[in-house]
N, C-alpha and C positions, 0 to 999 in steps of 0.2 A: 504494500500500500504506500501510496504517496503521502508522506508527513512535511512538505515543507513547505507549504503555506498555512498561515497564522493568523490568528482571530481576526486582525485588523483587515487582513485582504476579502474577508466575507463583509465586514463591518462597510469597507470602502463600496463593495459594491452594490451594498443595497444602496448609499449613501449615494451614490455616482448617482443612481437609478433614479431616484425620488428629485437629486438635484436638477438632472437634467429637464423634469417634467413629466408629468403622467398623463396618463388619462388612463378608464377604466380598462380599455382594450390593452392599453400596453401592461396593466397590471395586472391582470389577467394571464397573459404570457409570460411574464416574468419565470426568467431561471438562473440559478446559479448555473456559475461558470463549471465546467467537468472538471477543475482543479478543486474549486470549492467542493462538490459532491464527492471527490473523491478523499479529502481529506476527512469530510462527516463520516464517510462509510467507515475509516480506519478508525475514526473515535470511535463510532459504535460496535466497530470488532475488539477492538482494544477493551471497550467497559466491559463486554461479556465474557472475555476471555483472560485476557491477563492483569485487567483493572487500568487504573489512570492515576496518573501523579495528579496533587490539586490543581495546576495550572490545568491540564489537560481536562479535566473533571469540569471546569469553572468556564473552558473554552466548547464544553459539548455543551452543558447549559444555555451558553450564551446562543448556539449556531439554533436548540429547540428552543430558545425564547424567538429568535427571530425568525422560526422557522411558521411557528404560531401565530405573528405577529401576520406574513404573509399570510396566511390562507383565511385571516378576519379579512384581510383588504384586499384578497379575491373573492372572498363571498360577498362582502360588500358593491366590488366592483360592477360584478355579474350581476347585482340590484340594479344599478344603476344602467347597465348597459340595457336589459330586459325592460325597464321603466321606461326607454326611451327609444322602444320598439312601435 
């Protein structure tokens, strides 16, 4: 598994994402990059198997706070796009 991208690089690109502008359709689509996805994969291999140092523990937290955080503001989105059907 790929371990060397770090919180901040998930962090950035939701931030890239929001700065540059939304609209429902594009949040909707939203995805992390396959570097991102493959570093979540390895946290979540890592917690079931051979555990996580606190940093890494505190950077799987952070990827399923904002992993949550998206799928309120694709359900939302998908309100708004459907509302204005």
């Amino acid at each position: 598994m790929n371990t060397s991208i770090k919180t901040a690089k998930v962090y950035d690109e939701i931030i890239e994402f929001i700065a540059a502008g939304t609209t429902p359709e594009t949040v909707v689509n939203f995805q992390l990059s396959d570097t991102a996805k493959e570093r979540l994969e390895d946290l979540v291999y890592r917690a079931k198997t051979e555990g996580l140092t606190g940093e890494d523990k505190r950077e799987l937290d952070l990827f399923l706070t904002l992993e949550h955080m998206m799928m309120l503001a694709k359900a939302r989105a998908y309100q708004y796009i459907k509302s204005g059907e």
